[in-house]
N, C-alpha and C positions, 0 to 999 in steps of 0.2 A: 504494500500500500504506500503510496506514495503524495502528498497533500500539498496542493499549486497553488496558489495567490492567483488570480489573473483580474483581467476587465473585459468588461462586453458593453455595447451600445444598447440603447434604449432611446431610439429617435436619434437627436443629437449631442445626448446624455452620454456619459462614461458611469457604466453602475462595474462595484468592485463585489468581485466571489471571488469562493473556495471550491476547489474539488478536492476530493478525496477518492482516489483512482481504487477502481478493484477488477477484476476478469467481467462479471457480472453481464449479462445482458439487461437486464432487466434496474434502471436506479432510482434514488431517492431525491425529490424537489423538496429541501428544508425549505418553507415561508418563515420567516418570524413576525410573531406577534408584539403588537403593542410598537414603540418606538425601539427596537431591540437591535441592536447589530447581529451580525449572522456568527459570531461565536455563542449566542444568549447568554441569559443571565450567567452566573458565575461560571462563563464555558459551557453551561447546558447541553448546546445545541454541537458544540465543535467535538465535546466526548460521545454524543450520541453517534456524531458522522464519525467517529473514527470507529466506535464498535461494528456500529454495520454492516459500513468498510472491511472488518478484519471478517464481517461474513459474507464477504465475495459480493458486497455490491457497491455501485460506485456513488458516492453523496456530491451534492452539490447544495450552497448555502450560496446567500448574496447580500448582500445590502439594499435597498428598494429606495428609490430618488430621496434626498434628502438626510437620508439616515448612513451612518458612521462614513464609512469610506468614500459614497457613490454622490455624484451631483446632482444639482436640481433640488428643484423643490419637495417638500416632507408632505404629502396630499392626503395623507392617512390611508389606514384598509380599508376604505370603503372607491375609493380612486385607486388603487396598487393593481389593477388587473393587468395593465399596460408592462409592467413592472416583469410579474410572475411571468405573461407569455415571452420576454427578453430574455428572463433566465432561462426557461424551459430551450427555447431554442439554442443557446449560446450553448447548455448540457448536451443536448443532442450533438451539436457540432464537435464541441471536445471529447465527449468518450461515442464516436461514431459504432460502438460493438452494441452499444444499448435502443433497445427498438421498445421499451416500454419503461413510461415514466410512473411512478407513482408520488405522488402528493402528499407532503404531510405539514398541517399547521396547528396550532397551540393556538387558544383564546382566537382573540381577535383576526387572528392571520387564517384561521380555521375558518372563521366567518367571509373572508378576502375570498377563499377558494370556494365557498358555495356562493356568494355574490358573483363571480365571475362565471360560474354556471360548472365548474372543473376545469377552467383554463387551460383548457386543449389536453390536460392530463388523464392519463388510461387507470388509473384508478386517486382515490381518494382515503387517507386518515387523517379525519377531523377529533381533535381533543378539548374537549370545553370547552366548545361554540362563544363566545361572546353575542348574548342580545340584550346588551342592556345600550338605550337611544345615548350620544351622545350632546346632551342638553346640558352640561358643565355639572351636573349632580355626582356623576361616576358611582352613581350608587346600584352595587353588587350586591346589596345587602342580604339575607338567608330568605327563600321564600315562607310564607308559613308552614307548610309541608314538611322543609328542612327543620324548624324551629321545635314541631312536636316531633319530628321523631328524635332528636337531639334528646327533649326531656323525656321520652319514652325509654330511650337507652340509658338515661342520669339512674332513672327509678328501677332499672335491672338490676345496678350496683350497688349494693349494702354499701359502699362505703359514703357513697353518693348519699345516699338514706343516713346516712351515721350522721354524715355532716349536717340537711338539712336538719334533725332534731337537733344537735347541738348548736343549733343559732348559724352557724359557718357559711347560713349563704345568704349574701344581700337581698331582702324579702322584695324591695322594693326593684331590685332589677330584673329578680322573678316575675313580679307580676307586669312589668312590662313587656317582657319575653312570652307571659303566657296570654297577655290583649295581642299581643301579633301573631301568636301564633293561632288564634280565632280569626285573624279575618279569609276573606275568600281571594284565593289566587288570584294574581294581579293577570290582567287582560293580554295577551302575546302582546310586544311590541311590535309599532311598522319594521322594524331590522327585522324582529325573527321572521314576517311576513316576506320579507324582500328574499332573507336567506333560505326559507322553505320553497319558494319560487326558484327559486334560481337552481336548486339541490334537486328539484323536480326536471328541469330541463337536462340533467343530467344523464348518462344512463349508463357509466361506470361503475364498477363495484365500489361500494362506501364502506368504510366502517367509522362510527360515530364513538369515540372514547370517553367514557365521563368517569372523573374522580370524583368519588361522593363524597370527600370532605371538603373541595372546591366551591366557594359560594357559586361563580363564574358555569361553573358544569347546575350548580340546583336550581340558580334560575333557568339557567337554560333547558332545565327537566321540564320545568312547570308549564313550559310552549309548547314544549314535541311534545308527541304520539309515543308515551312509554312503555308502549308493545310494538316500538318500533325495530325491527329485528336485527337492525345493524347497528345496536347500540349495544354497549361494553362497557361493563362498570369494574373500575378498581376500587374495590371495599377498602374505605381507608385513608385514599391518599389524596393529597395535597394536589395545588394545582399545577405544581414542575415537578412533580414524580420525585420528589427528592431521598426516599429513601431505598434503601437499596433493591431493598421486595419489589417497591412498586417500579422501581426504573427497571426491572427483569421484565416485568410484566409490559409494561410498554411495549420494549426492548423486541418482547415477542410477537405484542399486536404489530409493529410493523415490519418483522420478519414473514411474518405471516400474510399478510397483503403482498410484500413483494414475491414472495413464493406463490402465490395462488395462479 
């Protein structure tokens, strides 16, 4: 495995990637989420391409206008389609042995590739969709659904129970937590509307990844159709897979797409 810096055009932009070469016919488009460079948060994104990579398939990461290396302006995921099909092509060019791309984006960037409808990509893993509207609120907050079964799980555990009788848990934050957790699910947003649209016009294989301790993935439960069959839960985890279990399991879900 071997891992290149380079650049590619985007109209009459310079946008700056990474490849990480493998035999592979078959490789991986990283999008990043949020304003992220293409290594992600703490290297995220650049350990993920290098494990992949060591399983025979070749990753490519980029920067998308505006953000770390690449010029132009920062348009957000909701504009970045222009972006993904520069990279996708610029992949094809470079590792010319690969005849199928597969798709994968986190949060927001997850949302980028069902708004752009799969951006000419031959399949898709989406991981905790972002739909929450950007109205300057950036509120993720737990839908109620999340909020009772949270206390549902509290009252499982005796210890939980030990503390409540021992006074140990602020009553007054409880009982705000339990008026929210009474109201009725908030209405799908216009984004989850746009991204259900778009994910429709699709007709590659999906898989939808949600971490259920991800505020980000529980709102975004509360839109979808959750006997939707291309959805995949990691009991447990965070919204960057941070811990070792759940970054296997990832690990796997997109081994398993680019093998299928």
């Amino acid at each position: 495995m071997t891992r290149l810096p380079l650049d590619f055009g985007c109209g009459s932009l310079k946008l700056v990637g990474t490849l990480d070469t493998a035999p592979g016919t078959t490789g991986l488009l990283i999008v990043s989420g949020g304003n992220e460079i293409r290594s992600g948060a703490f290297s995220g994104q650049s350990l993920l391409a290098s494990r992949i990579a060591r399983a025979g398939f070749p990753v490519f990461r980029f920067d998308r206008r505006g953000i770390g290396d690449s010029e132009g302006e920062n348009r957000g995921f909701r504009r970045s389609a222009r972006d993904i099909a520069a990279a996708l092509e610029a992949f094809r060019a470079l590792a010319p042995q690969v005849d199928r791309v597969i798709g994968f984006g986190n949060c927001d960037a997850a949302s980028a590739l069902m708004l752009a409808k799969g951006a000419g990509l031959d399949g898709l893993v989406l991981s905790n969709p972002w739909t929450v509207e950007d109205d300057g609120k950036d509120d993720a907050s737990p839908p109620p659904s999340a909020i009772r079964a949270r206390y549902a799980e509290k009252l499982k555990n005796p210890r939980e129970v030990a503390r409540l009788l021992r006074g140990g848990v602020d009553m007054g934050k409880l009982a705000r937590g339990l008026v929210r957790s009474l109201r009725p699910a908030p209405a799908p947003s216009s984004l989850a509307e746009e991204m259900r649209a778009g994910l429709a016009a699709y007709e590659g294989p999906v898989r939808i990844l949600l971490a259920t301790a991800d505020r980000t993935a529980q709102v975004f439960a509360e839109s979808w159709d959750g006997n939707d069959a291309r959805i995949a839960r990691c009991e447990g985890a965070g919204h960057a897979y941070d811990r070792p279990e759940h970054r296997d399991w990832l690990d796997a879900q997109i081994l398993s797409a680019l093998r299928a």
